[in-house]
C-alpha positions in Angstrom: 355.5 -1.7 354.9 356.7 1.0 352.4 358.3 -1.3 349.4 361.2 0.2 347.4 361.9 -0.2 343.7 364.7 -2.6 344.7 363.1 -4.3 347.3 360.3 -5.2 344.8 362.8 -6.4 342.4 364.7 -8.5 345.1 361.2 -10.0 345.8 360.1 -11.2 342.3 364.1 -12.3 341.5 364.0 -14.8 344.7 360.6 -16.5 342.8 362.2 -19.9 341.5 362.3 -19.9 337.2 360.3 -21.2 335.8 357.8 -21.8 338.2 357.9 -22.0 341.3 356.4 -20.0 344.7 357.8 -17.5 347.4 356.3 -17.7 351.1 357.3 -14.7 352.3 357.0 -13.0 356.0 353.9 -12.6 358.1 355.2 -9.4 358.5 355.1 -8.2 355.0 351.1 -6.5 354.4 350.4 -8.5 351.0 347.9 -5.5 350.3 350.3 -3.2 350.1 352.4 -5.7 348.1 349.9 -5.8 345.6 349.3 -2.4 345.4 353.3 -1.7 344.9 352.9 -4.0 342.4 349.9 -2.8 340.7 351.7 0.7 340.6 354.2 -1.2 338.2 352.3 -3.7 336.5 348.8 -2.1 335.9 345.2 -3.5 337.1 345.7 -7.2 338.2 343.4 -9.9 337.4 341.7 -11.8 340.7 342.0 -15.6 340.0 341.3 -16.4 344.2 339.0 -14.3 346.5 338.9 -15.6 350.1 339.7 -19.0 349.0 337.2 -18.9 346.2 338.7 -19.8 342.4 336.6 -17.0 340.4 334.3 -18.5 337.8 335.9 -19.1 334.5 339.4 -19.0 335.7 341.3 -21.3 332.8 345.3 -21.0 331.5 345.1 -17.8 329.6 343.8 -16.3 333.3 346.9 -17.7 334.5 345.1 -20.8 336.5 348.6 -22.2 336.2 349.5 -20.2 339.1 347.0 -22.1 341.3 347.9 -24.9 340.5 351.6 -24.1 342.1 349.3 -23.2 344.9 347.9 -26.8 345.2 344.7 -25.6 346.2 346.2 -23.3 349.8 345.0 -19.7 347.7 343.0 -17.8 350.1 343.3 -14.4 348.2 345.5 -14.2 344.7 345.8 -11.9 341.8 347.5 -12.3 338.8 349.2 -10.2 335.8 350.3 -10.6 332.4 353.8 -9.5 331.8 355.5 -10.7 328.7 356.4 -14.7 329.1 355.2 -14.7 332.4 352.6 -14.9 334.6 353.0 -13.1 338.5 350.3 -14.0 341.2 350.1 -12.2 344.6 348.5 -12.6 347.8 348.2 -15.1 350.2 348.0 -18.8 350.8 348.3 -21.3 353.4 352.0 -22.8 353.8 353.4 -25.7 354.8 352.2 -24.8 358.5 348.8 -24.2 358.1 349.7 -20.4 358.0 348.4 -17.6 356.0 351.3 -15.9 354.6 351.6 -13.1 351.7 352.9 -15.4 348.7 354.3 -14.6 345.3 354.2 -16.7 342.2 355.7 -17.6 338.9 354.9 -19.3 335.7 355.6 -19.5 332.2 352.8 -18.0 330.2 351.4 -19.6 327.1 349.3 -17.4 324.5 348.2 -18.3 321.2 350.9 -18.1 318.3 349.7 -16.4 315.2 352.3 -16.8 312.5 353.7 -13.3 312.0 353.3 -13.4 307.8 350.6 -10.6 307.2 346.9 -12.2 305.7 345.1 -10.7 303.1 343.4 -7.1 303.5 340.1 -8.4 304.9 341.9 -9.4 308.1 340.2 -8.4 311.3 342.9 -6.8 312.7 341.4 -6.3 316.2 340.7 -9.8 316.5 344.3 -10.4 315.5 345.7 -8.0 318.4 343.0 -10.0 320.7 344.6 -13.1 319.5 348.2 -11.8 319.8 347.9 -10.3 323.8 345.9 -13.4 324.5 343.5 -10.6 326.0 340.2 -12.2 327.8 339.1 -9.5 329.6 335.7 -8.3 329.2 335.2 -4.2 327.1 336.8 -2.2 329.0 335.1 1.1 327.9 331.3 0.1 327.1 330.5 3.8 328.1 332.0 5.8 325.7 330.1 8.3 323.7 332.0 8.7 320.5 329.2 10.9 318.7 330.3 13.4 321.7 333.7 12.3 321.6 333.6 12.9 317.6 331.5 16.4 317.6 334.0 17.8 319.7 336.7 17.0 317.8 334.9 18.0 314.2 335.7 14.8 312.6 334.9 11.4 312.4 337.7 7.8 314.2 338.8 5.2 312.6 336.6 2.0 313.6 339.3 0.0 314.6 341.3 2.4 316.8 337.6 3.1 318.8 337.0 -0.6 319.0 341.1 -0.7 320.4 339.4 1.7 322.6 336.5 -0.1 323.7 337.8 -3.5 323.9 341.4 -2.7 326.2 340.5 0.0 327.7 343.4 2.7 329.3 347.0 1.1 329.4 349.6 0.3 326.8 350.6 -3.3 324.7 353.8 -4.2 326.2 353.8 -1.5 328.6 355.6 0.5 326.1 352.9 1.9 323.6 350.3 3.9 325.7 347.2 4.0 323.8 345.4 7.4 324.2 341.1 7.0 324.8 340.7 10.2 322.9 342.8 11.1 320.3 345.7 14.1 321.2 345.1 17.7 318.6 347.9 19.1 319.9 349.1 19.0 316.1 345.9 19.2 314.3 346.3 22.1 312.6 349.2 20.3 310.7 346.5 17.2 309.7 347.9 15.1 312.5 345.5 13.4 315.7 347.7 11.6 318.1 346.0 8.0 319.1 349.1 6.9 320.9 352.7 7.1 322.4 355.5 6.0 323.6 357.8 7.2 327.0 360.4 7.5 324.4 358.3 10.9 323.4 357.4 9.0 320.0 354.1 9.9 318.8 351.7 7.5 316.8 349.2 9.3 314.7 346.7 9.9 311.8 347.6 11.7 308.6 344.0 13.8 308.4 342.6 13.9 305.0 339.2 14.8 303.1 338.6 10.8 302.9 337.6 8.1 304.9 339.0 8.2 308.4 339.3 4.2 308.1 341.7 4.9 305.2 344.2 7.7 306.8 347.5 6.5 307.2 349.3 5.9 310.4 352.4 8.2 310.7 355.1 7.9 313.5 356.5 11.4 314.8 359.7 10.9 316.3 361.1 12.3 319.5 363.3 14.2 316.8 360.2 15.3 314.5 360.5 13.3 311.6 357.2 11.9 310.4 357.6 8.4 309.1 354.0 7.3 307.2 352.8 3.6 306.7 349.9 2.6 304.8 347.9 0.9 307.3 345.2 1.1 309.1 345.3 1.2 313.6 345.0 -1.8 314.7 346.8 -3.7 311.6 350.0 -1.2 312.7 350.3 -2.0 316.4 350.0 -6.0 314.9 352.7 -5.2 312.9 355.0 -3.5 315.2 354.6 -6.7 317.8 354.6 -9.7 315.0 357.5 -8.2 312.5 361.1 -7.8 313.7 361.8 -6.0 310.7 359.8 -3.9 311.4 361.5 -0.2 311.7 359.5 0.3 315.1 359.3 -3.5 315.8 358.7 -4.7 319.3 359.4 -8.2 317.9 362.5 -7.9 318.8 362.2 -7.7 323.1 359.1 -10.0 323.5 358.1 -13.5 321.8 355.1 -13.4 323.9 353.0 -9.6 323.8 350.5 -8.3 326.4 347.8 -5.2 327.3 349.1 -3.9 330.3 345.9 -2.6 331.9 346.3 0.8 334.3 346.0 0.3 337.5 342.0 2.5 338.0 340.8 4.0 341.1 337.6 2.6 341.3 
């Protein structure tokens, strides 16, 4: 079955709220409903693999899911998607049937009070912290001595261990982090490390210094370059924590999430 954009939504808005579960039709494929869904909500996590629990699967894997389940999973995976965990798959119903299912519950991530600490804060431990991310590196391969002779400069630390650690995707499906900065606009000292579908552009403001040390400026959809003093990492902690923030997500999630893209391996 080919699933529209609507039919998808009419799916995930019959899930009971909280939490709750959907049998749905033997006729539905639940591969190709997890792959419509995948194509909206990124890479999915597998908690259940022909009715095996993977090792390690706790809460912040979203074992709350499974427990909905009451032990009937045969196949489930899950994603992270703001206060909410979604599982898909299949599980035995009240019949003894397998049946694609779809399921619902509240999802519970650390809170990290949203004052800023002082400047020796790890800031990509904070954004860990903050996403509730428990996902192993997602880039252990990259070669940033290639990656950095090419470009003719040296990467901030953090932004290459933001890199390294999440992998390709964007925090809150909104800000798309970029695994190799953008030079579209380095002849005007500016390397693009991420954006937004609104056409906003987060970057670097190059200088003879310490890469750690350039500011972060925001580029507009309009052009205007708007500068903080901050490093990578402590920015995009900033712009989730702080709802006065002038770019503040803050302000659309209480509870923030890596939305990993969906790969093709």
């Amino acid at each position: 079955m080919e699933f529209t954009h609507s039919m998808l939504n009419n799916l995930q808005d019959r899930i009971p709220r909280p939490s709750g579960v959907l049998y749905l039709s033997q006729d539905i494929d639940p591969h190709a409903l997890v792959e419509n869904l995948a194509s909206r909500h990124g890479e999915p996590r597998t908690l259940v693999l022909d009715g095996i629990t993977e090792p390690g699967v706790s809460e912040v894997h979203g074992a709350g899911l499974l427990d909905l389940l009451e032990g009937r999973a045969e196949t489930v995976v899950a994603w992270a998607h703001a206060g909410e965990w979604l599982g898909a798959g299949t599980a035995l119903d009240a019949q003894g049937d397998v049946v694609p299912v779809l399921v619902v519950t509240p999802r519970q991530v650390q809170v990290l009070p949203a004052g800023i600490a002082d400047q020796d804060e790890d800031w990509v431990e904070r954004l860990i912290g903050i996403t509730g991310w428990t996902l192993p590196p997602q880039r252990p391969d990259v070669d940033w001595a290639q990656i950095e002779a090419r470009m003719g400069t040296r990467l901030p630390r953090d932004y290459k261990r933001m890199v390294e650690t999440f992998g390709e995707g964007a925090f809150d499906a909104y800000l798309h982090l970029n695994q190799e900065p953008w030079t579209d606009w380095k002849e005007d000292g500016l390397l693009v490390w991420a954006g937004t579908e609104h056409e906003n552009l987060y970057c670097w403001q190059m200088d003879d210094g310490d890469p750690d040390h350039w500011p972060v400026t925001m580029q507009t959809f309009d052009g205007e370059n708007v500068p903080f003093d901050c490093s990578t990492a402590e920015f995009v902690c900033r712009i989730l924590l702080e709802e006065d923030h002038p770019f503040t997500m803050a302000r659309y999630f209480d509870t923030h999430w890596f939305m990993t893209y969906r790969t093709n391996e």
